[in-house]
N, C-alpha and C positions, 0 to 999 in steps of 0.2 A: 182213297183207293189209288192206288200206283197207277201211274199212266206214261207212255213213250215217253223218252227223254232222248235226246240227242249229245254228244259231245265230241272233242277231237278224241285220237288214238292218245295222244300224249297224256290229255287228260283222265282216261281211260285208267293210265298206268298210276294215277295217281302219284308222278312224281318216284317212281320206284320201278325199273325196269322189272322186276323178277315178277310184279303183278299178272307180266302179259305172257311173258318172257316162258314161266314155269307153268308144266301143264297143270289146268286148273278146269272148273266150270265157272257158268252164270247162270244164276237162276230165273233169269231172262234170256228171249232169245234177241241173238244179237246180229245185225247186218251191217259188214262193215266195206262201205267206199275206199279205195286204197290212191291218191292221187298226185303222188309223186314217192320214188324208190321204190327198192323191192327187197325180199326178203323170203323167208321162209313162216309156213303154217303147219302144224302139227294137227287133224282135228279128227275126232273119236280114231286115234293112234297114226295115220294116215298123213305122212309128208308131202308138200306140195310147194311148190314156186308160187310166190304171186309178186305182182305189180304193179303199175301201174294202170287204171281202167280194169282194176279186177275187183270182184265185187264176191263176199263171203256170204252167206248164211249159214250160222253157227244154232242150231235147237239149242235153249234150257236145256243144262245136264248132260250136256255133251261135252267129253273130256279134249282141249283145245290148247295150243299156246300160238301165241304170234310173237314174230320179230322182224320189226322194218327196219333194224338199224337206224343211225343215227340221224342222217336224214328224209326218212322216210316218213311218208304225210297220208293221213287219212280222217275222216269219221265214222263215228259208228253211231248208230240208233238201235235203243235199248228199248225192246219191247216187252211187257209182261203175260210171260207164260201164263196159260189157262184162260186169257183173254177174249177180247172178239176178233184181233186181229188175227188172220191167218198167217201161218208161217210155215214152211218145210218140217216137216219132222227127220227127216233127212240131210244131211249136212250139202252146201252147194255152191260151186267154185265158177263164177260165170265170166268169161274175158269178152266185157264189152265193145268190141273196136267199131260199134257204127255211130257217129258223130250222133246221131240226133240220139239217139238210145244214151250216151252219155252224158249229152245236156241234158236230158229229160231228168232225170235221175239227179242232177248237178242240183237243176230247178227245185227239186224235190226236197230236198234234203235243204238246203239252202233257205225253202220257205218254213221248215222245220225250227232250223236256227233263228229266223227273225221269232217265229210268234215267242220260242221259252226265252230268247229275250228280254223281249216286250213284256211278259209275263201280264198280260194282261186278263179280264174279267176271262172265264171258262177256258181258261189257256191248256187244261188236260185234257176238255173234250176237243179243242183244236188240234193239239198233236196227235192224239187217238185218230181225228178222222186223216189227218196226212200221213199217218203210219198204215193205215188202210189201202190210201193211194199209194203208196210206197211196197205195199203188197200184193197191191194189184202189178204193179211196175214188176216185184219178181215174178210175178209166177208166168208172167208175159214171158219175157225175157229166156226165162226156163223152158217154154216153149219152142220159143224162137233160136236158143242153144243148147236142143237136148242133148244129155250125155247119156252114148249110147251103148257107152263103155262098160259091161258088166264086172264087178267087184270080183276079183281075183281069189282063189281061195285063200292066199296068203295076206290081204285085208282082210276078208273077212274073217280071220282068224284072229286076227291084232285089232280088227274093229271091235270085235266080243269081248277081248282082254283087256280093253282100254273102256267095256263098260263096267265088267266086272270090278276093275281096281275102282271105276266112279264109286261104286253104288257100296263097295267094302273098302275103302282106303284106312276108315278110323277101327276096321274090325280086327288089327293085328294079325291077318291071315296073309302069308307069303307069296311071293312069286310062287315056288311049285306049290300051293292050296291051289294057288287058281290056273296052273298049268293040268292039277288033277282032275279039276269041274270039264277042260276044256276037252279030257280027253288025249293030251299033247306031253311029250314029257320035256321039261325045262330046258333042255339044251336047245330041242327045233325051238319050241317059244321064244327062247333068245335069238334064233339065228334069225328067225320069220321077223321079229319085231324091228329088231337091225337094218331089215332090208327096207321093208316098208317104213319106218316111223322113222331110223336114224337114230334112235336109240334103243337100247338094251330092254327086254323086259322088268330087269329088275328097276333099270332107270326110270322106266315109265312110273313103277308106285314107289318111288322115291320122292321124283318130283314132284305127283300129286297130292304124299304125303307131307312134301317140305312147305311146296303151297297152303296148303291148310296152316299147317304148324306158324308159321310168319305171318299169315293175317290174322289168328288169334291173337298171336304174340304182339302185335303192333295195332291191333282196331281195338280190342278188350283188356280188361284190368284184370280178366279171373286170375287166381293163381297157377303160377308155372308147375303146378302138379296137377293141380284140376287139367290144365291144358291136356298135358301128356296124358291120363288118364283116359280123357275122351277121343283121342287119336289111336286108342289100343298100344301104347308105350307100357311094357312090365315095370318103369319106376320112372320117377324125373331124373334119375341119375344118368339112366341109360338117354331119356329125350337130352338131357344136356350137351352128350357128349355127340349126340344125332347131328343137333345144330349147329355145336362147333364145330364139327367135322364139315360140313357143306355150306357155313357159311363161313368162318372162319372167328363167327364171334359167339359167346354165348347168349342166352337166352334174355337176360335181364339187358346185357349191351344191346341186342338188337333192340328191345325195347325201349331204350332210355335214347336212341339215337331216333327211334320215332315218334318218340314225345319231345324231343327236340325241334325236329320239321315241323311238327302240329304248331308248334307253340310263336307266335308273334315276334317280333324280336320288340325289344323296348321304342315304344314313342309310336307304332306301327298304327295304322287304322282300322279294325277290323268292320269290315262291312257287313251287316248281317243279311243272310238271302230273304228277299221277300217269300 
């Protein structure tokens, strides 16, 4: 059974900025400590500053990207969805600035990192229960920093577009499909999207769809038609020319350049995870 996991941000990207970079989901909900630099968050379409002593909660299936720049430093703890831990169902942006609230949480996360370390005897049901304390820790906090800012109609117009594209990205249905469901016609949905997210409506299920498209392409072996298929692509002809268009390589290069990374260099040790 899945249990809390902890890692850095860097490790997060797996090595591969567009991991964070590009708007995507987790099928975990994820809270992430931000502890040196700053940067921008993207999350269910919604742009925001963060920085230092700022602290995310991102729901499973919430459409999200982050970028700390180059030297920007954080961790995050991966909790899984439908579990016993509580977590927001609402996404939540907290700027801690009371010292002990920040060690608190420092402690927290920190005794996280010793135990999957150690990896020692029942080490799942040990992170499980300090992702509890860690949950208890938000919703404290969220108390203690309510936001009392009600959602503008212009988020929540681009909050609902940014589920729509989640929950239909691989159904082939366009920006104006879902400018029609919303009621809006393409051009405000662009102009709203722009304001609040920073990017484009059509950017938003671009990204989401490029996201997709590069972790099939670089985690799985299916074939690059099968791919495109299940992404609602009308042929691999068209996905190919998708990919070299926003990425600058096509489909099998991007692949073969991540079977590259994967791969040991000679004489290397690989250590296998306990």
């Amino acid at each position: 059974m899945a249990h809390a996991r902890i890692k850095t941000v860097a490790q997060w990207t797996g090595g591969t900025d567009w991991r964070l970079s590009l708007l995507h989901s987790s099928a975990d909900h994820a809270f992430v400590w931000i502890t040196r630099g700053q940067g921008i968050a993207v999350i269910g379409g919604v742009r925001r500053g963060v920085g230092v002593h700022n602290a995310l909660a991102i729901p499973a299936g919430t459409v999200f990207a982050l970028d700390l720049g180059k030297t920007g430093f954080g961790v995050v703890c991966l909790i899984p969805a439908g579990g016993s831990v509580l977590m927001p169902d609402t996404p939540q942006h907290l700027r801690i600035r009371d010292v002990a609230g920040q060690n608190e949480l420092t402690a927290l996360l920190e005794a996280m990192q010793r135990e999957q370390t150690a990896a020692g005897h029942f080490m799942d049901e040990a992170l499980d229960a300090q992702a509890t304390l860690l949950s208890v820790w938000l919703r404290r906090a969220m108390i203690s920093h309510p936001d009392d800012k009600r959602p503008k109609a212009a988020e929540r117009l681009v909050t609902a577009y940014a589920a729509l594209v989640e929950r239909d990205y691989a159904s082939g249905r366009s920006m104006a499909d879902h400018a029609r469901t919303l009621g809006v016609t393409p051009t405000h949905l662009t102009r709203v999207c722009k304001a609040v997210s920073g990017r484009t409506a059509a950017d938003i299920l671009t990204e989401r769809s490029l996201h997709a498209a590069r972790d099939l392409l670089e985690s799985a072996e299916r074939p690059i038609g099968q791919i495109a298929a299940s992404l609602g692509f009308g042929s691999a002809a068209y996905f190919s020319r998708f990919i070299l268009h926003h990425t600058g390589q096509s489909p099998s290069a991007l692949r073969a350049r991540a079977t590259e990374r994967s791969t040991p260099p000679s004489g290397a040790i690989t250590v296998r995870a306990r």
